[in-house]
N, C-alpha and C positions, 0 to 999 in steps of 0.2 A: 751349285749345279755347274756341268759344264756347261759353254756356248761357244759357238763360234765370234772372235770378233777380226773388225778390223783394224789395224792401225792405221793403217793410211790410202790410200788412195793406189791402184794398181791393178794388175793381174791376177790369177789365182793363188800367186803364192804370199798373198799379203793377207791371206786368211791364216788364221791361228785359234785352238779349240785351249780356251782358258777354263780356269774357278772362277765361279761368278756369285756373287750371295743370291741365295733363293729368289724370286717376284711374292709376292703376299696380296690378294686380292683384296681391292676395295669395294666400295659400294655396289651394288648392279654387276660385281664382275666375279668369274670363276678360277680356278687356280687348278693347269690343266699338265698331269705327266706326259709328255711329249712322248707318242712312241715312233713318227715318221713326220717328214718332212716334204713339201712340195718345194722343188728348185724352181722358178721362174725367172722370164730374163728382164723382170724388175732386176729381183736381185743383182745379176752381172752391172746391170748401170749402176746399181746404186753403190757396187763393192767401186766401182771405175771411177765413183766421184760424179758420175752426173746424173744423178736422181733421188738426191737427199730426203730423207724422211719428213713425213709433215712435222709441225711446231708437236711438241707433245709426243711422237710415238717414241718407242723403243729405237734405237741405233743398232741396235740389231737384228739383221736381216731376217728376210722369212716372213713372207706372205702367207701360208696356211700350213695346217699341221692336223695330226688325226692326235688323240691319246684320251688317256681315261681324266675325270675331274676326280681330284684332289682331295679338294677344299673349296667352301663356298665363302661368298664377302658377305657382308652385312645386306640384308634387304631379298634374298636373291630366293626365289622361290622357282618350283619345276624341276629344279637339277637335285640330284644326290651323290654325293661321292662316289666313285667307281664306275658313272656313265659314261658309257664309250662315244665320241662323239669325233666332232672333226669342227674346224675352226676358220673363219677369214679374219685376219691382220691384217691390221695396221704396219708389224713391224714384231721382229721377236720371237720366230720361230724355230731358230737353227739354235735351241737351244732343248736342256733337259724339264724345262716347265715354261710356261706362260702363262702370263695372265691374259684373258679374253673377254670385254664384256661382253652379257648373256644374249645380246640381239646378235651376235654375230658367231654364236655356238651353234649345230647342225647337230640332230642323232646322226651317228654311223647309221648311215641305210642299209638296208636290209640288200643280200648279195653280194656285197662287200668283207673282204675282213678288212681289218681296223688298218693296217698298213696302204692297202688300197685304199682306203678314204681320203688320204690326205692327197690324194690327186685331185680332189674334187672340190674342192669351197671356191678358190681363184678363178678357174676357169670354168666352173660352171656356170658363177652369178656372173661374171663378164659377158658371156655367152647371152644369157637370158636376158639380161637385164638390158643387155644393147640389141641384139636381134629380136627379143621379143618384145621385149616393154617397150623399148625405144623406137625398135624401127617399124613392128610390127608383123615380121613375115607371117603370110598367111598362104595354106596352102595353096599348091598348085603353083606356087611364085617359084622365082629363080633365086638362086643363094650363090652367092660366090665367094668363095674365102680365100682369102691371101696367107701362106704358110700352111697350108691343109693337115699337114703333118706334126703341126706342131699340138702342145696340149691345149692351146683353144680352138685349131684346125679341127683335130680330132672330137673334140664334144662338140662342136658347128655342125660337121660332118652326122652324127649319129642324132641329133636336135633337129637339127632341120629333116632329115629322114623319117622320124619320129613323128614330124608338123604335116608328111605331107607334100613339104618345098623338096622340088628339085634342086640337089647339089652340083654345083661345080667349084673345084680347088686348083689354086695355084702350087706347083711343088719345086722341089730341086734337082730331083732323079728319077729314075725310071723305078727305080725300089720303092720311093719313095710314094710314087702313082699308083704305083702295087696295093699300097696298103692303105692307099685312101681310097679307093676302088672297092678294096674287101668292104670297108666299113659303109660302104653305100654311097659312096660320089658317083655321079652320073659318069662326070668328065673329070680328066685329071690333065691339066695343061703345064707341061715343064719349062717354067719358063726363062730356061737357055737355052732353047732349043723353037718356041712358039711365040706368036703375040699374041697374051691372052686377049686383048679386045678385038681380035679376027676371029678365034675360037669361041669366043662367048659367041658373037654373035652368026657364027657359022651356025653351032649347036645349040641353040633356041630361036633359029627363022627367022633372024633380024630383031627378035625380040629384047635381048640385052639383059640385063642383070637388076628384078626387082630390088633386092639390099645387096649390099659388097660389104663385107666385115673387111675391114684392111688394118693392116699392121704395121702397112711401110711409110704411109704419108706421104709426105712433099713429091718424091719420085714418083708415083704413082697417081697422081691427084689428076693430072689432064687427061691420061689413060682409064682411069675408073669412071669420069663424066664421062668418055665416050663410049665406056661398056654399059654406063645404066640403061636402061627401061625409063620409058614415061613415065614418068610418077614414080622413079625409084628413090631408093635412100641409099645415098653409102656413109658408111659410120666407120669414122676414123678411129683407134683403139690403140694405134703406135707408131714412132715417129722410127722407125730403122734408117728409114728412105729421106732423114730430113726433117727440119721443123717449118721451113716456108718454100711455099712453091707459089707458081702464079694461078688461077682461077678463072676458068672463061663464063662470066655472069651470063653471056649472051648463052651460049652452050648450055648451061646450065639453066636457065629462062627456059631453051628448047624444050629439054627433057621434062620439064616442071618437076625440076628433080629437089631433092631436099640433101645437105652435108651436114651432118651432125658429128660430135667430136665429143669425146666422153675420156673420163677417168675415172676410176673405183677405189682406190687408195685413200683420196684427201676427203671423199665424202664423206658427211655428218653422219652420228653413229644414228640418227633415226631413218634414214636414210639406207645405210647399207643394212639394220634391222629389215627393211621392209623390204630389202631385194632377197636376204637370206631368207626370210618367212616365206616368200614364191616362192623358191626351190623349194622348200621342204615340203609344202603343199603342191606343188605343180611336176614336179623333178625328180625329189626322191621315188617317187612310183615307178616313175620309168627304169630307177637305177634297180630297183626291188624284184623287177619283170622281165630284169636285161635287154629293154631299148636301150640302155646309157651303158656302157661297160668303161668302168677307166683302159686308160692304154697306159700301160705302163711299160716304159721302156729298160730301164735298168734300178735296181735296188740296191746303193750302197751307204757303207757306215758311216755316222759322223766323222769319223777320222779321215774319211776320205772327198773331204767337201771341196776339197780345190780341184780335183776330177771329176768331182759331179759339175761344177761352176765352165771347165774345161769343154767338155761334151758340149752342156748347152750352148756355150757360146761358138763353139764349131759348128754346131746344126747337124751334127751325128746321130739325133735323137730320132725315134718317132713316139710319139704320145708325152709323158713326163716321166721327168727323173725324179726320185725320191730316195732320200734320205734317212737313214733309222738311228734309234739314241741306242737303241741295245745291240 
């Protein structure tokens, strides 16, 4: 098969699309022909050297992917070869097959073609799993997401809408406020130009923000305590902005706020089974009905991965970039 690997540590041009021997599924797991590819900016850290794979995954990149199964491993029941489906990884997607075990396979939902899916496994169970499971938004709450535009911006954006919760996003441009405005944000705050914790709380009556999805961390950590709501949650999901900042307990006491901090990557495979099994029961409906529409921003070939890695890490995008093996 081809894949993309890396040799060393770098920029996009330290990516290279080699021959690789086939993957061959084991026990509980499927053997999946790749036909698209979800970029993510795991990915960029991990091609940069700082976000190394857990013990065990694949070394090659790629968090989620859509394509047909293959071939089954020993044990595996429900699948048939030639199911079109869509996939969250561990690791091992920028390539022409993968092995996936079977808790963390998705049908292609309905509304979708099979290229389009592969926008979907990553950022939707991150989505779900930390604003809903976790944090709980419940309607009529405030939502505030940090990178609005980006591909967990954008399903935040249309999920929260879906729930109910009034959205508000953080963005980089006025195009960019555009399009998370089309998708149903209340408010679109650019923030080169505003402080979102004036505008939260200008545009909710001093109410402030029930959950904050954030992406930046450390930079932003004293400014999201003083956007929350009593009784809010903000849920940390990325460090852009840093890995330590400082913490005002007291501030935080005030609000009787809650900071919870998650990752999806290193979790136990029963675990991310049980976050994939809610989406396919809670999620794919919405995708089937067009509440959830992927955003997809541009579609190109595997040969052209060190320009899809480019874009993302420019923040040129809105929605996600993807990938195709053919």
């Amino acid at each position: 098969m081809r894949a993309v690997v890396t040799r060393d540590a770098g920029g996009p041009e330290v990516l290279a699309i080699e021959e690789l021997p086939d993957p061959a599924p084991g026990p509980g797991e499927v053997l999946l022909d790749v036909a698209a590819i979800g970029v993510n900016r795991a990915d960029i850290l991990q091609r940069q050297g700082n976000y190394p794979p857990p013990p065990g995954a694949s070394p090659i990149l790629g968090l989620e992917c859509s394509g047909r199964i293959s071939s089954l491993g020993p044990g595996v029941e429900g699948f048939t070869p030639g199911d079109e489906v869509c996939a969250l990884l561990t690791g091992g997607a920028y390539a022409e097959k993968v092995v996936v075990p079977t808790g963390q396979v998705l049908p292609k939902p309905d509304g979708v073609t099979l290229v389009e899916a592969a926008a979907l496994p990553e950022v939707v169970c991150t989505v779900w799993s930390n604003v809903f499971m976790l944090a709980g938004l419940r309607p009529g709450e405030i939502l505030l997401v940090h990178g609005g535009a980006s591909g967990i911006g954008t399903t935040a954006i249309q999920l929260g809408v879906a729930a109910g919760a009034r959205v508000v996003v953080t963005v980089g441009s006025a195009a960019k406020a555009e399009r998370c405005l089309a998708l149903g944000a209340e408010t679109a705050i650019n923030y080169h130009d505003e402080d979102f914790v004036d505008v939260v709380r200008r545009t909710t009556d001093g109410h402030g923000a029930d959950v904050i999805l954030d992406i930046i961390g450390a930079a932003y950590l004293s400014r999201n305590i003083a956007a929350l709501a009593v009784e809010g949650r903000l849920v940390v999901i990325g460090l852009q902005g840093g890995r330590r900042g400082e913490l005002d307990l007291g501030a935080l006491m005030t609000k009787r706020g809650a900071v919870l901090a998650t990752t999806l990557r290193s979790r136990p495979l029963e675990e991310k089974a049980a976050i994939v099994g809610s989406v396919v029961d809670t999620i794919w409906p919405l995708v089937a009905d067009g509440h959830l529409r992927p955003v997809v921003d541009r579609v190109l070939p595997l040969s052209e991965v060190a320009e899809a890695h480019r874009v993302v890490e420019a923040g040129e995008h809105v929605g996600k970039v993807l990938l195709t093996t053919s």
